[in-house]
N, C-alpha and C positions, 0 to 999 in steps of 0.2 A: 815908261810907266807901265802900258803892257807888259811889258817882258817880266817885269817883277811882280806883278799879283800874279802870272800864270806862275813862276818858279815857289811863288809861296802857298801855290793852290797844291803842285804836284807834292810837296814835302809833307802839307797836312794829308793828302790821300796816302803815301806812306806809313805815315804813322799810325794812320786809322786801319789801315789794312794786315799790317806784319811788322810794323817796327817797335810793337810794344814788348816787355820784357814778362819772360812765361811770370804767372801770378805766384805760383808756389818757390821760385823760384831755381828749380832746375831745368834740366835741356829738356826741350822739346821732344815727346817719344821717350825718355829711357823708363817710363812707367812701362813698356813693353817687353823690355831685357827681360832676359830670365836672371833669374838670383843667382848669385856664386854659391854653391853647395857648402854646407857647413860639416868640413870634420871635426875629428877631436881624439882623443889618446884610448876610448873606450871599444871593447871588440866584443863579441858573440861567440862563444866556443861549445859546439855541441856535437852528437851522436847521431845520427841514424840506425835505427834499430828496426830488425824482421824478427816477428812476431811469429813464428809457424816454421812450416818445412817447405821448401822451396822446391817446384818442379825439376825436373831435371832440364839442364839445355840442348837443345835439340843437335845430334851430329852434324857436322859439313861434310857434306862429300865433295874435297877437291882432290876426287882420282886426275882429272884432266887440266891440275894445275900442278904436279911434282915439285916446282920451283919454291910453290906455299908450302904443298904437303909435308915435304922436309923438314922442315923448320920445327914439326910438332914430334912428338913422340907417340902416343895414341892419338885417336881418332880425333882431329879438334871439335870441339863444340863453340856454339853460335854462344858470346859471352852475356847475355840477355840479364841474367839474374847471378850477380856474384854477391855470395853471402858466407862471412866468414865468423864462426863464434858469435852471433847473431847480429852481426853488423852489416850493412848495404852498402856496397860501392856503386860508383858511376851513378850519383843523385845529385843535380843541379839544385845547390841551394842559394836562393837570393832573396831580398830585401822587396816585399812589394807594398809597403805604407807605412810611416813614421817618419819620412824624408820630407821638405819640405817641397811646397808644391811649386813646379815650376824648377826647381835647384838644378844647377848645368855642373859638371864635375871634368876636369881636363882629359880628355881621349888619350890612354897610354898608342906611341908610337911603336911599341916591340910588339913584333907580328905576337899570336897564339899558333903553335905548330901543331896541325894533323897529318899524320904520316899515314903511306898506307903500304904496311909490314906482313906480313905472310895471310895474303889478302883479305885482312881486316881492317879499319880505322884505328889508327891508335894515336888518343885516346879516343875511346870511344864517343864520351861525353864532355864540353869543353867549353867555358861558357866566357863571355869577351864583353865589350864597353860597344855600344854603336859607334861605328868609322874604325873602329879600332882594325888592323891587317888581320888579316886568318891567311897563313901560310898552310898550303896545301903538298905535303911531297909523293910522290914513288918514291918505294926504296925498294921494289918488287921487281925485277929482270923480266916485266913482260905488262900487256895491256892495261890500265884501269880505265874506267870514265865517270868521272867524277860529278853528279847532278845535284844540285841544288832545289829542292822544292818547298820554299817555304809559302808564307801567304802574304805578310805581311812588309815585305821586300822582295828583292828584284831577283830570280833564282839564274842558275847558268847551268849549264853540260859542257866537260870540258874534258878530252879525250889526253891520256898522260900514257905514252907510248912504251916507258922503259925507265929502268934506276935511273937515278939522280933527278929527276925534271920536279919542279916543283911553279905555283904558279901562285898568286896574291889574291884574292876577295874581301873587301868589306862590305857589311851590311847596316844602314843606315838606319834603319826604324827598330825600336824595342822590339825581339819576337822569343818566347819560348814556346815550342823549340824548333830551330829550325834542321827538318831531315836533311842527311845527304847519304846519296847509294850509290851505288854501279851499276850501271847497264848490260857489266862484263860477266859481273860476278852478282849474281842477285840477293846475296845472304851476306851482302857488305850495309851494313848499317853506322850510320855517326848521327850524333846531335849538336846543335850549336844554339848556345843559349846567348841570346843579346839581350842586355839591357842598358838602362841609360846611366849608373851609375857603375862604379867599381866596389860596390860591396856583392859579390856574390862567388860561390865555391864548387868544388866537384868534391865529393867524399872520394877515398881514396877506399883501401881493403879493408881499415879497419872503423872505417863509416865515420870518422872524424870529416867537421869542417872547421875554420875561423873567418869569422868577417872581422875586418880591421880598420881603424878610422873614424871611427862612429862618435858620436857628440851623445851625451846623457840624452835618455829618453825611451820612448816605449815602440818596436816595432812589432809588426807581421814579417815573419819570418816564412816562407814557402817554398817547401823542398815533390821534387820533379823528380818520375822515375817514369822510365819509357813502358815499362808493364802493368804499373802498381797506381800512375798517374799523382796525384797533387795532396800534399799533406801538409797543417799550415801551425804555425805556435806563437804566441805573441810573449816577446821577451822584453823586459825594461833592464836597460841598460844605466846602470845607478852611478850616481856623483865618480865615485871612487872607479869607474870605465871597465867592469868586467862583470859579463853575465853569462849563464850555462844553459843550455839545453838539451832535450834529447825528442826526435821526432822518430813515430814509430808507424813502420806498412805492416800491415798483414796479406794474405796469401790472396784473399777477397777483396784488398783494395778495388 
C-alpha cells in the first residue's frame, strides 16, 4: 500500500514539473530559430555613376619585382579609382534593410576566388555570404603574405611562397569591409565584403550591378567604395519583381 501512494506521488510531481504539453502548442524553443529567408522572382538592376574627374592613380614601382613588372606594358598603377564613361567599378553593393529581421538564407558552398596576379589582388573587391570559403591563390612565381585585418572577425597572416599554392578562409560575422594586404608588397590592397544574406554585387567596368531573388517590397540599397566611402538609395521592388536604380559618388564623397 506504500509502494503505491509513493509511485502515484512521483507521477503527479512529473506532471507538475515537465510533463505538461507546451500551451501554444509547438516545440519547446523554436520561438528562437531564426526564420527561413523569404525569396521571390523580383531583382534590383542598377548603375553606379562618378559625378566629376577622377585623380589620377598613383604609379607602382615594382623595379624589384620583374616577374610583376612584365606583365604590364606601361608603368602600372595602383587600381584605386576605375572610372569609365562615368561609371565606377570595384563598388560593393548590398542590401542593408527590408529583409526580414532575423531571416537565415543557405551559405553557398563554391569557394569566391582571390588570386594574386602581377602583384595585385585580383579581384580587387569581392563580396561573399558568412561561412561561405574565400579561396585565396598565388599565381605570382615568387613571395606573397597574405594578412587579414578586419575587426569584426578573426583575421590571419599567411605567407604563399610561389605559383600554384592557394589556401581556404571563411569569415563568420557580417563585416563590410574586410582589408587584406601584403607584407611583401605594401601597395597590394583587396576587400572582402561579408554579409549574412546572398543579395549583394561588385560593379564591374561599366558600373552595372543585379541583385536577384528578392520577394516584393521596399529596400536600402548600400553601395561601398574604398575612396569615396558609403552611398545609400531605397528602391521598392514592385508585384511584377523588377526595379532600377542608379547611385551616384562624387570626387568629395
Amino acid at each position: 500500500m506504500m509502494r503505491a501512494v509513493l509511485v502515484i506521488g512521483i507521477a503527479f510531481v512529473a506532471l507538475s514539473c515537465g510533463g505538461q504539453s507546451d500551451s501554444a502548442g509547438g516545440t519547446p524553443g523554436a520561438a528562437q530559430e531564426a526564420t527561413p529567408g523569404a525569396t521571390g522572382g523580383g531583382s534590383i538592376t542598377g548603375t553606379v555613376m562618378f559625378a566629376g574627374t577622377a585623380a589620377a592613380n598613383p604609379v607602382i614601382d615594382m623595379a624589384d619585382e620583374p616577374q610583376c613588372r612584365q606583365k604590364y606594358g606601361e608603368a602600372p598603377r595602383d587600381p584605386i579609382v576605375l572610372v569609365e564613361n562615368r561609371r565606377l567599378a570595384n563598388v560593393f553593393v548590398y542590401i542593408t534593410s527590408g529583409l526580414p529581421d532575423g531571416a537565415r538564407y543557405p551559405t553557398p558552398s563554391t569557394p569566391v576566388v582571390v588570386d594574386q596576379d602581377g602583384c595585385l589582388y585580383e579581384p580587387r573587391v569581392v563580396g561573399v555570404m558568412a561561412g561561405q570559403p574565400v579561396e585565396i591563390r598565388n599565381s605570382d612565381p615568387l613571395l606573397h603574405n597574405v594578412k587579414a585585418v578586419p575587426t569584426e572577425n578573426r583575421g590571419f597572416n599567411r605567407s604563399q611562397a610561389t605559383a600554384g599554392q592557394s589556401f581556404t578562409q571563411t569569415f563568420t560575422r557580417p563585416e563590410v569591409m574586410v582589408p587584406l594586404e601584403c607584407n611583401v608588397h605594401g601597395w597590394m590592397k583587396g576587400y572582402i565584403g561579408v554579409v549574412a544574406h546572398p543579395f549583394h554585387a561588385v560593379t564591374g567596368s561599366d558600373g552595372s550591378f543585379r541583385l536577384e531573388g528578392l520577394p516584393a517590397g521596399t529596400y536600402t540599397v548600400e553601395a561601398w567604395h574604398e575612396r569615396f566611402g558609403t552611398r545609400t538609395a531605397t528602391v521598392t521592388v514592385p508585384a511584377d519583381g523588377s526595379a532600377t536604380t542608379e547611385i551616384s559618388f562624387t570626387p568629395a564623397a
